[in-house]
C-alpha positions in Angstrom: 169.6 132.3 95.1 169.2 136.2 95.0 165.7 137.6 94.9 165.7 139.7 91.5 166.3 135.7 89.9 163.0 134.9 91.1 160.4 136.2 88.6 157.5 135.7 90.6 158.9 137.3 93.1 160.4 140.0 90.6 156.7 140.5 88.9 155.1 140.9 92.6 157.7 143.6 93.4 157.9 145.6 89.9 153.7 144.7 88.6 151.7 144.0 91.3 153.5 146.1 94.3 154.8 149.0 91.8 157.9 149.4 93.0 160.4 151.5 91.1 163.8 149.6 90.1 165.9 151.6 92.2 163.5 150.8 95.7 163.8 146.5 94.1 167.6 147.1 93.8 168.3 148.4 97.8 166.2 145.7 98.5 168.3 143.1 96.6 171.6 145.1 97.3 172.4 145.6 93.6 172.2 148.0 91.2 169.4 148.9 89.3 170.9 148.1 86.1 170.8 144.5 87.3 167.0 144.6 88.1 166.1 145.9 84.6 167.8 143.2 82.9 166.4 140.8 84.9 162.9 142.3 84.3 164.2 142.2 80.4 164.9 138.3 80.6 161.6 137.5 82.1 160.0 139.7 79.9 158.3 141.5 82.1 157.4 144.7 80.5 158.9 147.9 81.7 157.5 151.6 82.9 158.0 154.9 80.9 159.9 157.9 82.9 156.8 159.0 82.6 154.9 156.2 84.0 157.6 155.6 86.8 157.6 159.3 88.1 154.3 160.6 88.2 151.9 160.4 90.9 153.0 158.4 94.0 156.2 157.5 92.4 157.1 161.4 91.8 159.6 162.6 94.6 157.5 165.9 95.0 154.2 163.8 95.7 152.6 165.0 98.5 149.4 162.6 99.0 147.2 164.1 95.8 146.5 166.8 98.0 147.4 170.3 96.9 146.3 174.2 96.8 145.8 175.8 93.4 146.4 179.6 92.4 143.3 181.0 93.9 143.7 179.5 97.2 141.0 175.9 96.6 142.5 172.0 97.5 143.0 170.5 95.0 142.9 166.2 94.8 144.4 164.0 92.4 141.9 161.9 90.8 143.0 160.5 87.7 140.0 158.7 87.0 137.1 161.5 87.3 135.4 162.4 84.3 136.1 166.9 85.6 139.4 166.5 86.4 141.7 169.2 84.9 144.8 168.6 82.9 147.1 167.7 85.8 143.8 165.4 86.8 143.0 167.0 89.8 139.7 167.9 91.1 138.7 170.8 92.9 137.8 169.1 97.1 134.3 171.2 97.1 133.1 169.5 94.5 134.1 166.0 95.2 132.1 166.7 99.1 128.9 168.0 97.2 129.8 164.9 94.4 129.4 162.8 97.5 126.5 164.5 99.4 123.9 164.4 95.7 126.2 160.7 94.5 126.0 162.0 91.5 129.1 163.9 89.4 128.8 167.6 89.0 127.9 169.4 85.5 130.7 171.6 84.4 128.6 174.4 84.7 127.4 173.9 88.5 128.9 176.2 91.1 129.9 175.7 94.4 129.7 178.7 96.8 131.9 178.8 100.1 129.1 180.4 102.6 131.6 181.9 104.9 134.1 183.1 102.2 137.0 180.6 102.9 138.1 178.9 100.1 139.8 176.0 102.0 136.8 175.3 104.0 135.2 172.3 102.3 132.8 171.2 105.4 130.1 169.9 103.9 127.3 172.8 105.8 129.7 175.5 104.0 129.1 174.6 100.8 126.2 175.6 98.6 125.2 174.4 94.7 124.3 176.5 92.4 123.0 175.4 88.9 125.1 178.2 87.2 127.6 180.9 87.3 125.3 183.3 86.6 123.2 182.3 89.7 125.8 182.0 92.0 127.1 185.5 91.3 123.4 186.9 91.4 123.2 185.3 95.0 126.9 186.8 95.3 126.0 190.3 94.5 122.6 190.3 96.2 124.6 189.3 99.5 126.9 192.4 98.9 123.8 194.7 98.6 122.3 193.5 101.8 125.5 194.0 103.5 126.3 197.4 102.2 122.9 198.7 103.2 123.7 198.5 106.9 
């Protein structure tokens, strides 16, 4: 008996597993026409486009580990309450998340000590309560260094 006539096995691979119909169909040796009607007769209940190529199953995922614009890692994280449109969340504030176990305000800052954006060691990393404090302590630090 093939495989894809299994449903158990078919609703392990497709459900539980999340494999995409193509990855069931090399596995089988058939097409992937033949793996969505058999997911059709055993009514198990199909993915979107959507559904089937975003996140891990997107050929362009790279881990849920990216850099934005400005230069900040960026980590996919579909489930926090901050998380942009794309549903990422900046790595800095998931480390000082995890150092306070508690989820940042929107309005708390996070300050790189030495200047490096991508430097999301815990020690580098500094809260501030506001963005009006954090560039206070921003522009204080300039002072001190231009009076040298």
């Amino acid at each position: 008996m093939k495989l894809y006539k299994n449903k158990n096995w078919l609703y392990e691979q497709y459900i539980i597993k999340k494999l995409s119909s193509p990855k069931i169909a090399r596995i089988c040796n058939t097409g992937k026409t033949t793996i969505l009607t058999w997911l059709k007769k055993f009514n198990i209940p199909t993915r979107t486009i959507k559904e089937a190529t975003s996140g891990v199953a997107n050929w362009r995922w790279k881990g849920g580990r990216k850099k934005d614009k400005s230069g900040y890692v960026m980590i996919w994280k579909p489930e926090h309450p901050y998380r942009d449109y794309t549903k990422y969340v900046p790595e800095h504030r998931l480390i000082v998340e995890k150092r306070l176990d508690r989820y940042l305000l929107p309005g708390e800052e996070i300050h790189h000590k030495n200047g490096i954006k991508d430097d999301n060691r815990d020690e580098n990393l500094q809260l501030f309560d506001s963005k009006s404090e954090h560039r206070r302590f921003e522009n204080n630090a300039k002072l001190k260094t231009s009076d040298r």
